[in-house]
C-alpha positions, 0 to 999 in steps of 0.5 A: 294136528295144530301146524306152524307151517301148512303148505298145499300143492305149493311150488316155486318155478325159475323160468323153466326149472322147478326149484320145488314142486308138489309140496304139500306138508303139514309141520306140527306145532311144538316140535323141532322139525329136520330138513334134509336132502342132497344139495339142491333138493329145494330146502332153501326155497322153502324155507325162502318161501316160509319166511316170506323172502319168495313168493309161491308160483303155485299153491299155498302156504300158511306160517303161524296161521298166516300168509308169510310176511303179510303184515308187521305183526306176522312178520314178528311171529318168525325168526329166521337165521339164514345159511351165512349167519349173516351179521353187520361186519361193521357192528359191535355186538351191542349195536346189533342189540339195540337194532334188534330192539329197534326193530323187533316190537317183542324183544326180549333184550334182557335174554338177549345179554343174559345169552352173549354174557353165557358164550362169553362174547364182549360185546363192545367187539365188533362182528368181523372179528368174531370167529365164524362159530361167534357169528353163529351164536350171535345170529342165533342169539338175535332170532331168539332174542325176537321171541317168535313162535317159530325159528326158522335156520337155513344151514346154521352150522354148515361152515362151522367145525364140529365144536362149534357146531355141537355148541351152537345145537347146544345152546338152541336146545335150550333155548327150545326147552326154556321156550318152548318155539317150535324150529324149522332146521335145514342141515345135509349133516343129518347126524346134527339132525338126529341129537335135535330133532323129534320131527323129520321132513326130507326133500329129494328132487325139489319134492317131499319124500316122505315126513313124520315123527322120527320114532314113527318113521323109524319104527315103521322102516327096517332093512331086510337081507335074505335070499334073493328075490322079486318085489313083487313077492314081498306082502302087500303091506311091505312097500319098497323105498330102497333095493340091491341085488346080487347074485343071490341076495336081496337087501330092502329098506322097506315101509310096513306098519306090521311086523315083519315075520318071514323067517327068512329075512335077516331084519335090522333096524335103520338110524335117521341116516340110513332111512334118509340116504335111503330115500335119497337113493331109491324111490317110494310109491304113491302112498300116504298113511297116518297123519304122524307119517306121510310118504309123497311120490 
């Protein structure tokens, strides 16, 4: 697999506290990649780590086939967009265009503003005037604007209103077909997740849970119901990421690349959501399968 993003045992420490910690993941090329997890899963930190803004304490990671941030040229191979969507208050909208210019060797200013005329935005308006939606736009305008191989978006449309948040997917999809970069996207709103990604990596306790190509993970994840009954009874080949129990009912989600065949379990398929908030709650075994399906303790 050609990856954008290759990290091994890699992991960031604040005094005593490990931000994240074992990660080791290959992101394909090509692809728009999901991150996802509760709040301080250590999403940011590595996102913060792929574009260079920190420094591993431990182990590697290699974006675009390079060390981040080692030189001018790896430098223009990321765009970055970070949760506050940050913009210069003080800037029109064409002052932050021709800093892009300056300051970006492969900017592309005509997409540029064939972008703010489609949103509709005057650019002789300044930044702070803008709604928080029309600060998004703009920062993801001048991300893509620097033509980079890989987009990297930290909580984009954390702080927007569903309108706004559908609009910005919107428009990054296109951008994503018209250009074919590959996207690194952080969101806790995974139902954002589920109309834009084809790859998905989810993080719980500052560690990789599981990731792969989300058709992949969601056809090899069900939810069973049915008499209750010990794990240990399950097939071999049946891992167990999540569990409940009453009295006399047992409900799985579980792993398996067979199919499931015990007549007596109730089998229903798993959205994104489901397989994610499952993950979240539960814990899976030390198992690693397939290159498009990997699960990390």
């Amino acid at each position: 697999m050609n990856a954008v993003v290759a990290a091994h045992g890699l992991g960031k420490q604040y005094r005593r506290r490990w931000a994240l910690r074992d990660c080791t993941l290959e992101i394909p090329t090509g692809r728009v990649t999901g991150l996802v997890g509760p709040n301080g899963a250590g999403k940011t930190t590595l996102l913060n780590l792929a574009v260079g803004i920190l420094s591993p304490t431990v182990g590697t990671i290699e974006v675009c086939g390079g060390r981040p941030a080692a030189s001018s040229a790896q430098l223009a191979k990321v765009g970055f967009v970070a949760q506050d969507t940050p913009t210069y208050a003080g800037l029109t909208i064409a002052d932050h265009l021709r800093l892009g210019a300056h300051l970006n060797p492969r900017w592309d200013q005509a997409a540029a503003r064939r972008r703010i005329d489609r949103l509709g935005l005057d650019q002789r308006q300044k930044a702070g005037r803008l709604s928080g939606g029309q600060r998004a736009q703009l920062a993801l305008t001048l991300g893509l604007a620097k033509r980079p191989e890989l987009l990297v978006l930290d909580e984009p449309v954390a702080s927007l209103d569903p309108l706004a948040r559908r609009e910005f997917l919107q428009v990054l999809m296109e951008a994503v077909a018209e250009e074919e970069i590959s996207v690194l996207l952080s969101s806790h709103v995974v139902s954002d997740l589920e109309r834009v990604c084809d790859h998905a990596v989810v993080l719980v306790d500052s560690q990789v849970r599981v990731a792969g190509d989300v058709d992949r993970l969601l056809a090899t994840h069900h939810r069973l119901s049915g008499p209750r009954r010990d794990p240990d009874s399950l097939p071999a080949d049946q891992h167990v990421v999540w569990a409940s129990h009453t009295d006399r009912q047992s409900t799985y989600v579980v792993r398996t690349e067979s199919r499931v065949l015990d007549p007596s379990w109730s089998t229903t398929p798993l959205g994104l959501e489901d397989l994610v908030l499952a993950y979240m709650e539960g814990s899976a075994p030390a198992v690693q399968s397939s290159p498009e399906l990997e699960v990390i303790p």
